[in-house]
N, C-alpha and C positions, 0 to 999 in steps of 0.2 A: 489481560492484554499483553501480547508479546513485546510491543511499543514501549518501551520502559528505560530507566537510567535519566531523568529530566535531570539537565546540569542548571544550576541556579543562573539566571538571568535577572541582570541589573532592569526595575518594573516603571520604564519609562518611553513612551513613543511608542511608536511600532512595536517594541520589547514587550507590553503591558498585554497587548494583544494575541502575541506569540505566544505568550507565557499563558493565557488563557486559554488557547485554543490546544497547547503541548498538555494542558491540567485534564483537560477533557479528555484527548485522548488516555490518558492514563486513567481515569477513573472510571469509563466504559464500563457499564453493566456487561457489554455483551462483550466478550473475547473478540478480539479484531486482529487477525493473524497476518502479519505483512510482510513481502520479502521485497526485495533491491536488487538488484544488477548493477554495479556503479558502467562497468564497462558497457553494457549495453544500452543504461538510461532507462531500464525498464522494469517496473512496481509489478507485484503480484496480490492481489486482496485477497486474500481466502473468506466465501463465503461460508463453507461448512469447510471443517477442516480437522483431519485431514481428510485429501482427497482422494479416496479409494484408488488404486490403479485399473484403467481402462474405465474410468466412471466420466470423464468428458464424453462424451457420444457426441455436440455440436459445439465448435468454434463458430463465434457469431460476430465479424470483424464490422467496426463504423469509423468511419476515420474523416473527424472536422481537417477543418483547411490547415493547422499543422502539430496536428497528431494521430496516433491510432492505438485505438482502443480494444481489446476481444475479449469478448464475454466469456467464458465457457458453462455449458450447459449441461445436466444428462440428459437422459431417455426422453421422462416427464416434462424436457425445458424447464429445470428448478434452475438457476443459474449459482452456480458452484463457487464461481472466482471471476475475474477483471486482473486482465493484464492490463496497465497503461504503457506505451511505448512514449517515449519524451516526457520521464515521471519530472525529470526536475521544474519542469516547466507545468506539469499540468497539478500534481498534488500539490495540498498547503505545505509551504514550508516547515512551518510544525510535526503534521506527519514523517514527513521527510526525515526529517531531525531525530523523533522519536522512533523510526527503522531504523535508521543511523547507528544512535546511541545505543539501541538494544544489541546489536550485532548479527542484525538479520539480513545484512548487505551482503550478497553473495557476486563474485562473478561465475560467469559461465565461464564452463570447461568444454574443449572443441571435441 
């Protein structure tokens, strides 16, 4: 899991919770490949990764009352990856944290 660098957190309250849910992520059987935007607030999940170039074939956008989400898909609609638009609000903090820490927070370049 690229999700990695857990900084020790004092295991009280909310903290106990964090801290479980930050163990999890890092101890994933499966590879869980995450990137960040800080500037644009927007997560990328890689479902298979990576992702070949020209292998999206459908963006598949659903957007609740305040965020938006797009799927991407190939040929077959195997779906590849999840962008979240408004990560900070929509992933666990935990994940968050664990993109964060590992240094997979990219901004976009214009």
């Amino acid at each position: 899991m690229l999700c990695t660098n857990q900084q020790d957190l004092p295991l009280t309250g909310d903290t106990l919770a964090h801290a479980s849910l930050m163990s999890m992520y890092l101890k994933a059987r499966i590879p869980l490949v995450c990137t960040y935007d800080s500037e644009a607030d927007a997560a990328y999940v890689y479902l298979d990764h990576p992702i070949a170039a020209a292998a999206v074939k459908q963006m598949i956008p659903f957007d609740p009352a305040d965020g938006m989400f797009i799927l991407d898909a190939d040929a077959e609609g195997h779906i590849l990856g999840v962008e979240i638009l408004g990560a900070r609000e929509h992933l666990p903090p935990a994940l968050l944290q664990a993109i964060l820490d590992s240094g997979q927070d990219h901004e976009q370049e214009d």
